[in-house]
C-alpha positions in Angstrom: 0.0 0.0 0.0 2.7 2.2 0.9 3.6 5.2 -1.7 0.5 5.0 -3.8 -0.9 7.9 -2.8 2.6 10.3 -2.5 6.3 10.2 -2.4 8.5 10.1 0.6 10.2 13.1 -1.1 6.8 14.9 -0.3 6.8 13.5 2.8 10.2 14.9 3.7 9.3 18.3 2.2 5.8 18.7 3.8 8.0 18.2 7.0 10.2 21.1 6.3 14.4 22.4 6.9 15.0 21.6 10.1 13.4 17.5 10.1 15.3 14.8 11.5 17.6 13.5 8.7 18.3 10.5 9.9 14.5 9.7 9.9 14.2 11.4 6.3 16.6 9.2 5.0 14.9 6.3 6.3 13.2 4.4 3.9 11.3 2.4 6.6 10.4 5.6 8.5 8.7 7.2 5.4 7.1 3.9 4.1 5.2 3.3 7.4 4.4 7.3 7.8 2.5 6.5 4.1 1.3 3.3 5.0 -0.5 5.2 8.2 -1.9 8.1 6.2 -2.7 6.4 3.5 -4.6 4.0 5.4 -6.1 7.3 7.4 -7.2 8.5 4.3 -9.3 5.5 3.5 -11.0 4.8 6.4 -11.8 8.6 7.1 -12.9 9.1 3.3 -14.8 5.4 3.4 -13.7 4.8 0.5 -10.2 2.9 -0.7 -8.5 5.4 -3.2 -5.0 3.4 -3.0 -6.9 0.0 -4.4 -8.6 2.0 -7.1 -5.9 4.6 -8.1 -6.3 4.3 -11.8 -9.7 5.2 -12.1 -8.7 8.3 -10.2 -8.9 11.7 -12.6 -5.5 13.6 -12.1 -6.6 16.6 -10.5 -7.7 14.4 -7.7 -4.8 12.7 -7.6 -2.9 15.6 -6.5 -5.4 16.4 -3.7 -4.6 12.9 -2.5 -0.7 13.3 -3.0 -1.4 16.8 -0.9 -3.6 15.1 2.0 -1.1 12.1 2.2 2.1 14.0 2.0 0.8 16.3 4.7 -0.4 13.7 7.1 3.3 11.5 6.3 4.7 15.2 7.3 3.3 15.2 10.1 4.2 12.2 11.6 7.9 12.9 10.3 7.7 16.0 12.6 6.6 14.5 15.5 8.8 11.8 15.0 11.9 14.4 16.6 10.0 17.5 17.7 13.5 18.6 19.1 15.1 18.7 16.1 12.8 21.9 15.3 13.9 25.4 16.7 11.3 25.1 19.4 8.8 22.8 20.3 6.0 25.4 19.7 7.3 25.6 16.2 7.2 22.0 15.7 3.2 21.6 17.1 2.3 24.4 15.0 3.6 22.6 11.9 2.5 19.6 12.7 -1.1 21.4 13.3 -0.9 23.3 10.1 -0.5 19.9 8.0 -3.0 17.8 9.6 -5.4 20.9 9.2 -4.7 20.9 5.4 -5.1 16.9 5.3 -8.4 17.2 7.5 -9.9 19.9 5.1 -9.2 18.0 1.9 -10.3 14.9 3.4 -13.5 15.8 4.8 -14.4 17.0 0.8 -13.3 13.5 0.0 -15.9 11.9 2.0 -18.8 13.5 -0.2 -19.9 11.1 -2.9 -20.6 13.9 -5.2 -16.6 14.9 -5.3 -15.7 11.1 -5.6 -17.9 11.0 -8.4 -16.3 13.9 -10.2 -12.9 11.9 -9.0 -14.0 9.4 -11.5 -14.5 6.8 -8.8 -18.2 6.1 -8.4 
């Protein structure tokens, strides 16, 4: 399931400059922070987008790649707060991202944008 959805290089990014590195090069790290939002995406949205990417138009696709990527971000930041230049900083990001994913998702749930998605 994992990287369907978005890259671990916009994973990395959402998370920002000052991420752990050593978790950003970690292929394992990222894979599972993709698995986890991309599962999150699914069950939140009701609706498997990962199984049934191809039938996905590729506008949507993006919106996906944004909500994942953000969520995968956040996780990455949370995974080393301290490596942020405050820990304030670091909860704000983290907020910021999984307020973008939120937004996007909650659009996703509505059978009237999965069927202009192409999937219904």
């Amino acid at each position: 399931m994992s990287f369907t959805l978005c890259t671990s290089g916009a994973i990395v990014t959402k998370a920002g400059e000052d991420v752990n590195q050593t978790a950003a090069a970690s292929g394992a790290i990222l894979e599972q922070l993709s698995e986890d939002a991309e599962g999150y995406i699914n069950v939140m949205t009701g609706y498997d987008w990962v199984a049934n990417y191809a039938s996905i138009g590729a506008n949507w696709k993006f919106a996906l790649s944004h909500a994942c990527s953000c969520l995968g971000g956040a996780g990455l930041v949370d995974y080393d707060k301290a490596s942020y230049i405050g820990l304030g900083f670091a909860e704000d990001k983290i907020n910021l991202l999984i307020n973008r994913a939120d937004k996007l998702i909650s659009r996703l749930k509505e059978d009237r944008v999965k069927e202009k998605a192409g999937v219904t």
